[in-house]
mmCIF file as gemmi writes it, N, C-alpha and C atoms, coordinates in Angstrom:
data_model
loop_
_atom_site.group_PDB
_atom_site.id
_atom_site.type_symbol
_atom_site.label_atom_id
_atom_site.label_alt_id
_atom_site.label_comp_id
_atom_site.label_asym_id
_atom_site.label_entity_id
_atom_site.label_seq_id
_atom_site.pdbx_PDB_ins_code
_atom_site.Cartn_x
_atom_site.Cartn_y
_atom_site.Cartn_z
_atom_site.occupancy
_atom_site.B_iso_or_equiv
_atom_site.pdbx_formal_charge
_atom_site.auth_seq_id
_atom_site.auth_asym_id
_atom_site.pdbx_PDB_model_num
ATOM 1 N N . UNK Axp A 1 ? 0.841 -1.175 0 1 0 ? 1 A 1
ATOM 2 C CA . UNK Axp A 1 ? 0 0 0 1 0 ? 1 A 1
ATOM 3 C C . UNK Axp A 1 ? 0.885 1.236 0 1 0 ? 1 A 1
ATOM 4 N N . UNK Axp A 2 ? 0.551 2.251 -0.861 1 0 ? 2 A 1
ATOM 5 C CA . UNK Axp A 2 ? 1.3 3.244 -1.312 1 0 ? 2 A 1
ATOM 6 C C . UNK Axp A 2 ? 0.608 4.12 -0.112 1 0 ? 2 A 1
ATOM 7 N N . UNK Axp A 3 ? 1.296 5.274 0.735 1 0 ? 3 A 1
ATOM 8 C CA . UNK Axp A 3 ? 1.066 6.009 1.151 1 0 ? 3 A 1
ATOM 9 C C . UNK Axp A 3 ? 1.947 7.186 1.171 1 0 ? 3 A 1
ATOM 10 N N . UNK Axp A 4 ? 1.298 8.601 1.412 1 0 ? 4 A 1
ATOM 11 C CA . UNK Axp A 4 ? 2.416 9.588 1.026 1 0 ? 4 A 1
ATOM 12 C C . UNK Axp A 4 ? 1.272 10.623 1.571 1 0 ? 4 A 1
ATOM 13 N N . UNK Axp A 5 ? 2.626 11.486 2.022 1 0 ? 5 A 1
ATOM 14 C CA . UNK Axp A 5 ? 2.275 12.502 3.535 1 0 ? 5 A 1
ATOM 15 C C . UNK Axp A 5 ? 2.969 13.7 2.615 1 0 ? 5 A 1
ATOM 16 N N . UNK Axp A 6 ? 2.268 15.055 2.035 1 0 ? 6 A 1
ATOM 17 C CA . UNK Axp A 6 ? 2.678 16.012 1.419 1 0 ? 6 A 1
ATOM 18 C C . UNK Axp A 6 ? 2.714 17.492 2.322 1 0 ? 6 A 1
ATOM 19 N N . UNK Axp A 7 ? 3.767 17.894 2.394 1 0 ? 7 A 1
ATOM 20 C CA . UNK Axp A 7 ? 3.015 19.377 2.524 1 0 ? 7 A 1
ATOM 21 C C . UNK Axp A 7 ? 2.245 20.229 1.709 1 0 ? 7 A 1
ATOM 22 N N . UNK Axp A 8 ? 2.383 19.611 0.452 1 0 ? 8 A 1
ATOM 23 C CA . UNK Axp A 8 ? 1.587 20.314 -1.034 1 0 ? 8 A 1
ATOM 24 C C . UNK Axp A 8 ? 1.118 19.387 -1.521 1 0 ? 8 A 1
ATOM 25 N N . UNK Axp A 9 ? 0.173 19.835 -2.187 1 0 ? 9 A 1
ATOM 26 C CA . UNK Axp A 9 ? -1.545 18.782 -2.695 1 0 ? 9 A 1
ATOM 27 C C . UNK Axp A 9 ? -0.539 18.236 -4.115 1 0 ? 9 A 1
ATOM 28 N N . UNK Axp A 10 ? 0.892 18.597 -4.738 1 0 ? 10 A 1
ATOM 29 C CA . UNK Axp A 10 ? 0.98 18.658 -6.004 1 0 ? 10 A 1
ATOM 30 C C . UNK Axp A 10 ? 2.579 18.416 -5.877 1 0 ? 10 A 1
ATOM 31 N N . UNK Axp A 11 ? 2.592 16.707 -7.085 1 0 ? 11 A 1
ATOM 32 C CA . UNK Axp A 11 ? 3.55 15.767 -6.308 1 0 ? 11 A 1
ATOM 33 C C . UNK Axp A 11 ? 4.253 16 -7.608 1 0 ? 11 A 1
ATOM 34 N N . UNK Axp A 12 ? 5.843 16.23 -8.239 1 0 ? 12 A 1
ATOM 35 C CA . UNK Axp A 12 ? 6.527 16.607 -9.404 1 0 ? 12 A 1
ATOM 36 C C . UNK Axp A 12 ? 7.03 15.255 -9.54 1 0 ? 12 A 1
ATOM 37 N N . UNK Axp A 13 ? 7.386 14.712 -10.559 1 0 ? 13 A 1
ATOM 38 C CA . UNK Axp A 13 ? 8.03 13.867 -11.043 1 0 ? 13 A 1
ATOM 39 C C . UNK Axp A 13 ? 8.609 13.627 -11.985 1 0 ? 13 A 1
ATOM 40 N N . UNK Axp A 14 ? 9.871 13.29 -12.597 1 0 ? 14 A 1
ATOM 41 C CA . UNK Axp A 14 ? 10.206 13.253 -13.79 1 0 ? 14 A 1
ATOM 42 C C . UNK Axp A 14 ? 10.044 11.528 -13.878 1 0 ? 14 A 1
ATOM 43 N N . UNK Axp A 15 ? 9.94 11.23 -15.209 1 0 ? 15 A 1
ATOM 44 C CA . UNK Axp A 15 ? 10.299 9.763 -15.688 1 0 ? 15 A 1
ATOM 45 C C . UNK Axp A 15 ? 10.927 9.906 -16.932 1 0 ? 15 A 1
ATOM 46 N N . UNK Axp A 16 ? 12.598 8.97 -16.577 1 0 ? 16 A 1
ATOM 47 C CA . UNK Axp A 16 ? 12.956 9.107 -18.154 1 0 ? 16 A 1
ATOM 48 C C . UNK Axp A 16 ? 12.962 7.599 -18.313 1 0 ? 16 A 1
ATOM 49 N N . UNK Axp A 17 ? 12.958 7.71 -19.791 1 0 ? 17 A 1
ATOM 50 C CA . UNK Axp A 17 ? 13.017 5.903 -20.331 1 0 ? 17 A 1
ATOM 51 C C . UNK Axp A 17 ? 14.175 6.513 -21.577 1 0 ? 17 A 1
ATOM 52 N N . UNK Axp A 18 ? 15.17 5.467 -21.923 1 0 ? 18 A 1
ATOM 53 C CA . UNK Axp A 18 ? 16.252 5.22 -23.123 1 0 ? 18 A 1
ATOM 54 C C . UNK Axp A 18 ? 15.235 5.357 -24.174 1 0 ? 18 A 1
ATOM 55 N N . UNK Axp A 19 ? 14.659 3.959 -24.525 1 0 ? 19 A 1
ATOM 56 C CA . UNK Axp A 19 ? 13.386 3.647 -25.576 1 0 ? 19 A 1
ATOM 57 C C . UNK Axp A 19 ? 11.977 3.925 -25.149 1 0 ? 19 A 1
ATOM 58 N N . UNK Axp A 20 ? 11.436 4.265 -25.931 1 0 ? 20 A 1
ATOM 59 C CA . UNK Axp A 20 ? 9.696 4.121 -26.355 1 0 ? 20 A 1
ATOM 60 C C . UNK Axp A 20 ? 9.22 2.638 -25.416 1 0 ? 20 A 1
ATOM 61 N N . UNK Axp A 21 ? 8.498 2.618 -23.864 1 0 ? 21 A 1
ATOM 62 C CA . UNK Axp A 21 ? 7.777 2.134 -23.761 1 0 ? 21 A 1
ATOM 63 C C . UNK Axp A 21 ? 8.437 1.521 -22.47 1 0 ? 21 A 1
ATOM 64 N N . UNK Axp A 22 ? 9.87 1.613 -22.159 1 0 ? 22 A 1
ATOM 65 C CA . UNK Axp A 22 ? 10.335 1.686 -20.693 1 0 ? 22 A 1
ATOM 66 C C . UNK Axp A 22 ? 9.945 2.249 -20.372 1 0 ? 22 A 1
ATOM 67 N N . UNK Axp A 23 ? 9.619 3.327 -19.857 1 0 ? 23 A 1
ATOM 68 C CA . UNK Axp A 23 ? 8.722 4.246 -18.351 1 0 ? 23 A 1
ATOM 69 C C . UNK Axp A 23 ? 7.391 3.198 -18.292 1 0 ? 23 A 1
ATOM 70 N N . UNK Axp A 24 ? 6.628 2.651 -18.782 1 0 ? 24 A 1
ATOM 71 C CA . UNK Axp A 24 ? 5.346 2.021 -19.209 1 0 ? 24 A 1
ATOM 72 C C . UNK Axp A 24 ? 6.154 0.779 -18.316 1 0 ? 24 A 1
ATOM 73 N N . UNK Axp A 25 ? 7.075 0.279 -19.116 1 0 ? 25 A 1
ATOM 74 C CA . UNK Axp A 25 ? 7.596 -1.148 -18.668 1 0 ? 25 A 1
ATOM 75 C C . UNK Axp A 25 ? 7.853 -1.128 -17.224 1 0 ? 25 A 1
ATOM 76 N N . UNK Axp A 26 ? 8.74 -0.487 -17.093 1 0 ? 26 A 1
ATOM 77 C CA . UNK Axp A 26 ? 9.748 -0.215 -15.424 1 0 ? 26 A 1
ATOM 78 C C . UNK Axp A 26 ? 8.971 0.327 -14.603 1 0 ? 26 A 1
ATOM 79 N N . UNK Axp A 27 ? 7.737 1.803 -14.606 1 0 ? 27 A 1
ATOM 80 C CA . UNK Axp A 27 ? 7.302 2.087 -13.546 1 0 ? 27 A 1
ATOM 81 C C . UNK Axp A 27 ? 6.11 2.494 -13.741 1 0 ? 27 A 1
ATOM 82 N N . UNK Axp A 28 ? 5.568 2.189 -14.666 1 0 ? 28 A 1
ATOM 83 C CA . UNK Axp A 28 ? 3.849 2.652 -15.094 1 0 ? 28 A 1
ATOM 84 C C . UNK Axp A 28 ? 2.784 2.533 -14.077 1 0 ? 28 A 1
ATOM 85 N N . UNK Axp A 29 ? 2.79 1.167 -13.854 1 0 ? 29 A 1
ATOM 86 C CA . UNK Axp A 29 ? 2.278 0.899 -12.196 1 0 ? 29 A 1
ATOM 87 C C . UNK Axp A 29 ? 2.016 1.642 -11.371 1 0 ? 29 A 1
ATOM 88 N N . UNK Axp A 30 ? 3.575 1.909 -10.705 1 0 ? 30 A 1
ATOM 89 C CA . UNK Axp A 30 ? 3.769 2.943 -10.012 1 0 ? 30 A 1
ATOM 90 C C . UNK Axp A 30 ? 3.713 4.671 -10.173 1 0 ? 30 A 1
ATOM 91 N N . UNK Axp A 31 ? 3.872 4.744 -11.164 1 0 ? 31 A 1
ATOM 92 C CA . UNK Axp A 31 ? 2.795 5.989 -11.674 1 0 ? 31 A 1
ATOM 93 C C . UNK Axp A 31 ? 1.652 6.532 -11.688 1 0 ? 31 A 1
ATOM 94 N N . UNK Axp A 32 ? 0.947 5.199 -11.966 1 0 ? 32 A 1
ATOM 95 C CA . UNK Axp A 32 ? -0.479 5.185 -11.814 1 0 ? 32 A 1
ATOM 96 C C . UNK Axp A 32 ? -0.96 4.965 -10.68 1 0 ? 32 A 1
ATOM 97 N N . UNK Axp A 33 ? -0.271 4.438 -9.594 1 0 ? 33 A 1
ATOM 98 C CA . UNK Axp A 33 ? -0.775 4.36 -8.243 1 0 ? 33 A 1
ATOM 99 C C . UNK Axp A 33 ? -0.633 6.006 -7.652 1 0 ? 33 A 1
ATOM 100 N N . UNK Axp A 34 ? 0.644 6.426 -8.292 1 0 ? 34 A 1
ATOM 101 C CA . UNK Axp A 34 ? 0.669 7.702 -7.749 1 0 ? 34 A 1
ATOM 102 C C . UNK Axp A 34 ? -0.232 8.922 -8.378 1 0 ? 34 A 1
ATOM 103 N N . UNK Axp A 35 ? -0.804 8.658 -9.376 1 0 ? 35 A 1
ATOM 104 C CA . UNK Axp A 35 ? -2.031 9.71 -9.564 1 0 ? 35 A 1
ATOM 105 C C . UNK Axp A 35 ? -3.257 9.52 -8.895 1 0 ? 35 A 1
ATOM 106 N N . UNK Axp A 36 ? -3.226 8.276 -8.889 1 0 ? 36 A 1
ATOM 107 C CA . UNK Axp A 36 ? -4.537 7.836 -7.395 1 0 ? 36 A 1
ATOM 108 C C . UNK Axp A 36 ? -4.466 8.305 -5.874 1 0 ? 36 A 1
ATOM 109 N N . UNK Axp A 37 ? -3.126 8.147 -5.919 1 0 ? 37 A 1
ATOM 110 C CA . UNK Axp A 37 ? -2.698 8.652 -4.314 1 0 ? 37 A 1
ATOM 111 C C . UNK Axp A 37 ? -2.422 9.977 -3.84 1 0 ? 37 A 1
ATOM 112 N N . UNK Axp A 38 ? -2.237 11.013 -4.991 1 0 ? 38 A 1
ATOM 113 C CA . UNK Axp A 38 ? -1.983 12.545 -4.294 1 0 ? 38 A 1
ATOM 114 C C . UNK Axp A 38 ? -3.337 13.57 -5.079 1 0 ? 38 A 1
ATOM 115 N N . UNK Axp A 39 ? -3.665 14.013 -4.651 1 0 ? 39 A 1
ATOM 116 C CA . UNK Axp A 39 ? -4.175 15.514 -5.124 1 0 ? 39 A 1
ATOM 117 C C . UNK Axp A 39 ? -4.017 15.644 -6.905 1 0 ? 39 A 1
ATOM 118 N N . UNK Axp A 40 ? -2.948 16.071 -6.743 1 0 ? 40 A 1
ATOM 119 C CA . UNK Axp A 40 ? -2.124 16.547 -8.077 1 0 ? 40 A 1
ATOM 120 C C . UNK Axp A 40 ? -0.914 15.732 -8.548 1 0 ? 40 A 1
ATOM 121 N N . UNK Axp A 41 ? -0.34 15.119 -9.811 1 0 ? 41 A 1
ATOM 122 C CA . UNK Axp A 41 ? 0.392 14.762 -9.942 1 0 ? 41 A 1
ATOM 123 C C . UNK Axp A 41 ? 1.064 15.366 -11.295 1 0 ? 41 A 1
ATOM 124 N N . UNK Axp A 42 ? 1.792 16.265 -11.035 1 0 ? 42 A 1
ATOM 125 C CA . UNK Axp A 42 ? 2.848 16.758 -12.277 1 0 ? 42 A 1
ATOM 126 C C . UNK Axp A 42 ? 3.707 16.098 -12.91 1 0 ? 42 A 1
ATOM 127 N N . UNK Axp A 43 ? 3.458 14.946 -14.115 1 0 ? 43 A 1
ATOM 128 C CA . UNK Axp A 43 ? 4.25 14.349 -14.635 1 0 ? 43 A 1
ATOM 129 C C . UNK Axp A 43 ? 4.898 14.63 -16.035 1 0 ? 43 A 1
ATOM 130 N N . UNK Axp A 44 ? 6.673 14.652 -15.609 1 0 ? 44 A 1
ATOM 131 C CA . UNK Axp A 44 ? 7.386 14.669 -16.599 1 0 ? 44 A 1
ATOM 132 C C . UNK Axp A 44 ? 7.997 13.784 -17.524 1 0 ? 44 A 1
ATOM 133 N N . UNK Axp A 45 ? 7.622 13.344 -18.618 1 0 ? 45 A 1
ATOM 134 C CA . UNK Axp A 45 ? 8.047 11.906 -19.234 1 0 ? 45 A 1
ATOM 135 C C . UNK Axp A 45 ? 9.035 12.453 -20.301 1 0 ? 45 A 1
ATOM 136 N N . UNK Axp A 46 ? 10.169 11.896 -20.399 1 0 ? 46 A 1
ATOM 137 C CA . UNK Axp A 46 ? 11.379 12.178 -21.07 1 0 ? 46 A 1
ATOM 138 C C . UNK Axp A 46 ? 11.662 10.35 -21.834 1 0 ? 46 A 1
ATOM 139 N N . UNK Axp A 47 ? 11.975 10.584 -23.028 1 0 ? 47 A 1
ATOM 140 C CA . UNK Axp A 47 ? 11.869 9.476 -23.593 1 0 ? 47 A 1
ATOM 141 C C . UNK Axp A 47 ? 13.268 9.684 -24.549 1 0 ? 47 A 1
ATOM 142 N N . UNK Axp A 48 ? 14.635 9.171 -25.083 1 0 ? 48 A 1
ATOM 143 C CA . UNK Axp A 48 ? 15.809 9.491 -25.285 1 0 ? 48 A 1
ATOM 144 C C . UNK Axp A 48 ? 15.874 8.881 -26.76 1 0 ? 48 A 1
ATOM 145 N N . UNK Axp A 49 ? 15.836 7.982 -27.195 1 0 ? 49 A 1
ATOM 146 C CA . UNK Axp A 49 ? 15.777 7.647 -28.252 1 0 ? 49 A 1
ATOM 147 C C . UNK Axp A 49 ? 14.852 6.614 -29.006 1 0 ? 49 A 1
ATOM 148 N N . UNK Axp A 50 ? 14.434 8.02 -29.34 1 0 ? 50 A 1
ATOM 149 C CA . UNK Axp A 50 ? 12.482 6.982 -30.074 1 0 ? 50 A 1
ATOM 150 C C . UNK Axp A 50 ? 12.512 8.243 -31.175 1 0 ? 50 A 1
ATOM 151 N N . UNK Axp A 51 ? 12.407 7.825 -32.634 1 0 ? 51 A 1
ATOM 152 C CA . UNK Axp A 51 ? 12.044 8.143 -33.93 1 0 ? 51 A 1
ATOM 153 C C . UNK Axp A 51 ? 10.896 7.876 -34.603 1 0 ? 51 A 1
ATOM 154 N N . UNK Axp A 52 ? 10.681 8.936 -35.483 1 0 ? 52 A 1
ATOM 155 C CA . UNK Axp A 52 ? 9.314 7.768 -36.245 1 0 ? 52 A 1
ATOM 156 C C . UNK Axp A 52 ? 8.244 7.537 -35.806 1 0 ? 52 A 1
ATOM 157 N N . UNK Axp A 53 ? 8.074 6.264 -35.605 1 0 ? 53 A 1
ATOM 158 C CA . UNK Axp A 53 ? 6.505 5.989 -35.624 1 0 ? 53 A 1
ATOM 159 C C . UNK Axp A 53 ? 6.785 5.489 -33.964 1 0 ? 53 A 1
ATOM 160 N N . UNK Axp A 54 ? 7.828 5.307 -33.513 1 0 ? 54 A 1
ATOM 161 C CA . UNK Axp A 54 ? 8.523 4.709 -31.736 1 0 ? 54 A 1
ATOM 162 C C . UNK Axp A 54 ? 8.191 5.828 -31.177 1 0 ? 54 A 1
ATOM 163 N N . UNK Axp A 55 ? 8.337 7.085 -31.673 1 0 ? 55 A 1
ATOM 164 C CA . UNK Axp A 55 ? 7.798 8.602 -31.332 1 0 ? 55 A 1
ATOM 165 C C . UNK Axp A 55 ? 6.874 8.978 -30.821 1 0 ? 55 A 1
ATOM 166 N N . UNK Axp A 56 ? 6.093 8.71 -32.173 1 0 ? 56 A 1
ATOM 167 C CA . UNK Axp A 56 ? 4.856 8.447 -31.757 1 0 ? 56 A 1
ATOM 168 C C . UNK Axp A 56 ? 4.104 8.239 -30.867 1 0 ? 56 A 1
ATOM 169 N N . UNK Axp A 57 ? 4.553 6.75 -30.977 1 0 ? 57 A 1
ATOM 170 C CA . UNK Axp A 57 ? 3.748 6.107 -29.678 1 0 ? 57 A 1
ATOM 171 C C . UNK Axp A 57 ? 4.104 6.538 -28.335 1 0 ? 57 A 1
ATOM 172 N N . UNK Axp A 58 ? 5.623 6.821 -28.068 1 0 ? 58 A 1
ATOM 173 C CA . UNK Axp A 58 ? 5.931 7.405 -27.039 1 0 ? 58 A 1
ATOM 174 C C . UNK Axp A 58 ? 5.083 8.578 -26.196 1 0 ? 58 A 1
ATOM 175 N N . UNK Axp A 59 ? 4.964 9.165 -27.382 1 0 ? 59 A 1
ATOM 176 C CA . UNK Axp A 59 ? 4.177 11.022 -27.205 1 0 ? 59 A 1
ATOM 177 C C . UNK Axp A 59 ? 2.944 10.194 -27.037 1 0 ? 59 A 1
ATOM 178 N N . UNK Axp A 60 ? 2.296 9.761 -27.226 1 0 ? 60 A 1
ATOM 179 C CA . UNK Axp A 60 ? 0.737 8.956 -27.268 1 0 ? 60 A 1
ATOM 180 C C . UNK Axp A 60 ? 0.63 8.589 -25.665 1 0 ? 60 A 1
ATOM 181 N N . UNK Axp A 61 ? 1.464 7.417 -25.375 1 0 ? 61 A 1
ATOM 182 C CA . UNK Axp A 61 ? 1.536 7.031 -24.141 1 0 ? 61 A 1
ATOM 183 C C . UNK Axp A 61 ? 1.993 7.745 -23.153 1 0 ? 61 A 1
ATOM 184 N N . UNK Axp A 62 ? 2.294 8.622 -23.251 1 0 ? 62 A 1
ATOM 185 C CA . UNK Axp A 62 ? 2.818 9.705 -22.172 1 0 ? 62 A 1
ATOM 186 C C . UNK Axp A 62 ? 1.504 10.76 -22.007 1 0 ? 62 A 1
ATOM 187 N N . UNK Axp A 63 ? 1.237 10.955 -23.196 1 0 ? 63 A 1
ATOM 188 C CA . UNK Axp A 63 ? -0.275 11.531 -23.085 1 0 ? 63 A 1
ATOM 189 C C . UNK Axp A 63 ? -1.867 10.865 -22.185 1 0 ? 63 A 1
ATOM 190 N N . UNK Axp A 64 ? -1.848 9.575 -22.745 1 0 ? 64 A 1
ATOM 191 C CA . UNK Axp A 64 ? -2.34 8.824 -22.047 1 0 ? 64 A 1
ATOM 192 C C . UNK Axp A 64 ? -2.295 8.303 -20.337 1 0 ? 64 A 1
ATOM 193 N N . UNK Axp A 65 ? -0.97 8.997 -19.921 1 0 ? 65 A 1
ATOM 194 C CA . UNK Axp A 65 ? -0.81 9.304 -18.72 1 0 ? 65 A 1
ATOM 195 C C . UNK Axp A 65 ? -0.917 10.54 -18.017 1 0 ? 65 A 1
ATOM 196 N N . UNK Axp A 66 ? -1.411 11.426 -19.094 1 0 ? 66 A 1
ATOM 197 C CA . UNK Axp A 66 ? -1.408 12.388 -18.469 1 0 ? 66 A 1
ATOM 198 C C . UNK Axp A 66 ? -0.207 13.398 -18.308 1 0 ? 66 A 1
ATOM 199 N N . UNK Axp A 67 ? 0.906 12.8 -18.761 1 0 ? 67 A 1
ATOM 200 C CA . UNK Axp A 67 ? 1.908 13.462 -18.486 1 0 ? 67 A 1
ATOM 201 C C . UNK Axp A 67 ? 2.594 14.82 -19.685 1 0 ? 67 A 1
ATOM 202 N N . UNK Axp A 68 ? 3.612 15.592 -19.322 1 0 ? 68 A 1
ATOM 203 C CA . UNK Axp A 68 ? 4.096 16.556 -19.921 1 0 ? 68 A 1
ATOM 204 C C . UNK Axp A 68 ? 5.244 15.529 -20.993 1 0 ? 68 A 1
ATOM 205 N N . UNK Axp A 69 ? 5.292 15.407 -22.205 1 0 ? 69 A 1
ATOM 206 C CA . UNK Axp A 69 ? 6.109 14.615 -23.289 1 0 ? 69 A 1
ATOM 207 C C . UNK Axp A 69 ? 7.39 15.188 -23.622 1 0 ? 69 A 1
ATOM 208 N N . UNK Axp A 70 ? 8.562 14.774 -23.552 1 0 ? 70 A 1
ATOM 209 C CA . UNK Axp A 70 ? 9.494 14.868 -24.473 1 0 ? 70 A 1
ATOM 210 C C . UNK Axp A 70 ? 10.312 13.842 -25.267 1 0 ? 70 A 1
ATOM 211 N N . UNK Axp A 71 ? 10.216 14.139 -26.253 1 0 ? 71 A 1
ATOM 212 C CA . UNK Axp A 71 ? 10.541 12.786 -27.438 1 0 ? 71 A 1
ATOM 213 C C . UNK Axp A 71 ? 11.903 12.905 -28.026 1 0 ? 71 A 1
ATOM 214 N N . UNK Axp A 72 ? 13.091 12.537 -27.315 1 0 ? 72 A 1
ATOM 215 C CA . UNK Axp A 72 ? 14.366 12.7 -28.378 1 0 ? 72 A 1
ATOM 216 C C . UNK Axp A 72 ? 14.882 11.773 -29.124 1 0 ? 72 A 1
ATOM 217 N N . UNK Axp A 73 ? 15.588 12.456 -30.579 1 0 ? 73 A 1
ATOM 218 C CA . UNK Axp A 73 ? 15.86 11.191 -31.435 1 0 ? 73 A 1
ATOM 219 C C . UNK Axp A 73 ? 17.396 10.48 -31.393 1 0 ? 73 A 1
ATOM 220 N N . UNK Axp A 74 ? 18.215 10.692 -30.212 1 0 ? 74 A 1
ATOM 221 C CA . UNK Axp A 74 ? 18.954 10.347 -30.327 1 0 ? 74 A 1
ATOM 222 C C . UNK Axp A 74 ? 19.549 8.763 -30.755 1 0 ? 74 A 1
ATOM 223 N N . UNK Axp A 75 ? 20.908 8.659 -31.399 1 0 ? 75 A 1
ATOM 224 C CA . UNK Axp A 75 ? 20.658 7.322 -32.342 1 0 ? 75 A 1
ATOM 225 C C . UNK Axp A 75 ? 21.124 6.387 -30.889 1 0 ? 75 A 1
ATOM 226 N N . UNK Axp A 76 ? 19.965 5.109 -31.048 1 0 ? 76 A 1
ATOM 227 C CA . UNK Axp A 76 ? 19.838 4.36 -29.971 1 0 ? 76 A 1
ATOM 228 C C . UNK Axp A 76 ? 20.968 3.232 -30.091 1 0 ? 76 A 1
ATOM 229 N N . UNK Axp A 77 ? 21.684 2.841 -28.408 1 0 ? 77 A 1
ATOM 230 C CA . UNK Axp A 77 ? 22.501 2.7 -28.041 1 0 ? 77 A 1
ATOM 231 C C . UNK Axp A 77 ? 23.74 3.17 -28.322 1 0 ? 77 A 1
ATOM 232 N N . UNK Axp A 78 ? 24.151 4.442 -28.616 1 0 ? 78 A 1
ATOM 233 C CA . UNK Axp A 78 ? 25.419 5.014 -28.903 1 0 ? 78 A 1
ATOM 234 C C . UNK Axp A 78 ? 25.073 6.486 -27.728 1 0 ? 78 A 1
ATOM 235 N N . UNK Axp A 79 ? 26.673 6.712 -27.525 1 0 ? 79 A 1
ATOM 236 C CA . UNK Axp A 79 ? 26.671 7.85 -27.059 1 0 ? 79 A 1
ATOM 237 C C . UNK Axp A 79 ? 26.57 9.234 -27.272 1 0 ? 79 A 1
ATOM 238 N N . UNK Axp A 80 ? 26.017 10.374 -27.36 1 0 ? 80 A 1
ATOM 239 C CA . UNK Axp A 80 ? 25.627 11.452 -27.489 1 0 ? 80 A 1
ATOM 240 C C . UNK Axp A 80 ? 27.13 12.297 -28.483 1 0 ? 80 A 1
ATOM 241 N N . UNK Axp A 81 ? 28.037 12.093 -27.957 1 0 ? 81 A 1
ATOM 242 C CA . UNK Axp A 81 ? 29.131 12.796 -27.963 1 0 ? 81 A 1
ATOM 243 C C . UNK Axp A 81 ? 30.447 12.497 -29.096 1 0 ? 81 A 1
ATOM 244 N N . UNK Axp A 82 ? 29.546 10.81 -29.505 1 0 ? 82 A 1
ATOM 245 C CA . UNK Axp A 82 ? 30.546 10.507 -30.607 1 0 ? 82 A 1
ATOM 246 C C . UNK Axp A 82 ? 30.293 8.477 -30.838 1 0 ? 82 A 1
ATOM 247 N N . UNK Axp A 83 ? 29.949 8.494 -31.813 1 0 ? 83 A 1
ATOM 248 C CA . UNK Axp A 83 ? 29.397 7.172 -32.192 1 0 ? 83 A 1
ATOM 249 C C . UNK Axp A 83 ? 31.154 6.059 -32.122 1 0 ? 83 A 1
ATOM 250 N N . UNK Axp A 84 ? 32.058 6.628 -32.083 1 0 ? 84 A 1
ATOM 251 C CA . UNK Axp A 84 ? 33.165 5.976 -32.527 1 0 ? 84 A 1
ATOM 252 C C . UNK Axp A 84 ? 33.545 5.263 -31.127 1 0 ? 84 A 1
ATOM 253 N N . UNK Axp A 85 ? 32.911 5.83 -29.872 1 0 ? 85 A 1
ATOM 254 C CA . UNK Axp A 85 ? 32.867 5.072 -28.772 1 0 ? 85 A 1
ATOM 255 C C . UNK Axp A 85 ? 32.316 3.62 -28.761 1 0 ? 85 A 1
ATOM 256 N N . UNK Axp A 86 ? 31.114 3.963 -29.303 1 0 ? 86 A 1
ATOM 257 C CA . UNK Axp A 86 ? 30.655 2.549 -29.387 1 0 ? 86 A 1
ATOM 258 C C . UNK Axp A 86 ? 31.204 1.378 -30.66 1 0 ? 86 A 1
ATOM 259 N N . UNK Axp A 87 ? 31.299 2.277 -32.117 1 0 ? 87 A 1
ATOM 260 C CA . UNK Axp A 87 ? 32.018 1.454 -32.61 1 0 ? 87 A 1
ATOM 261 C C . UNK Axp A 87 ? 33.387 0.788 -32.531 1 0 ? 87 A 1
């Protein structure tokens, strides 16, 4: 049983996921218990590398939660700063 003691009716949260559909996978649940459980729930969903139609759905399902969306296309599993790391 989730319980939670606020001084403010209005609970912030960020959620990031790598891919399209981890935040859903890893803590959706628990997300959703937490819009049941406070007043207000300000959710931030950050999603890192989702393109296309993975985009999409990302922005969809983040909507569907209610939450504030950001969709980046960075190229998935490489590092930001220089692909030659990973290759």
């Amino acid at each position: 049983m989730l319980t939670l003691t606020l001084d403010e009716p209005r609970l912030r949260v960020l959620a990031m996921g790598s891919h399209a559909d981890d935040i859903e996978i890893g803590c959706g649940g628990t997300l959703l218990r937490l819009a049941r459980s406070v007043e207000a729930l300000e959710l931030h969903w950050v999603v890192l590398s989702a393109s296309g139609e993975r985009a999409a759905e990302a922005r969809a399902s983040a909507e569907a939660f209610g939450a504030v969306a950001e969709v980046q296309g960075f190229r998935d599993a490489f590092f930001r700063y220089g692909p030659e790391v990973k290759e």
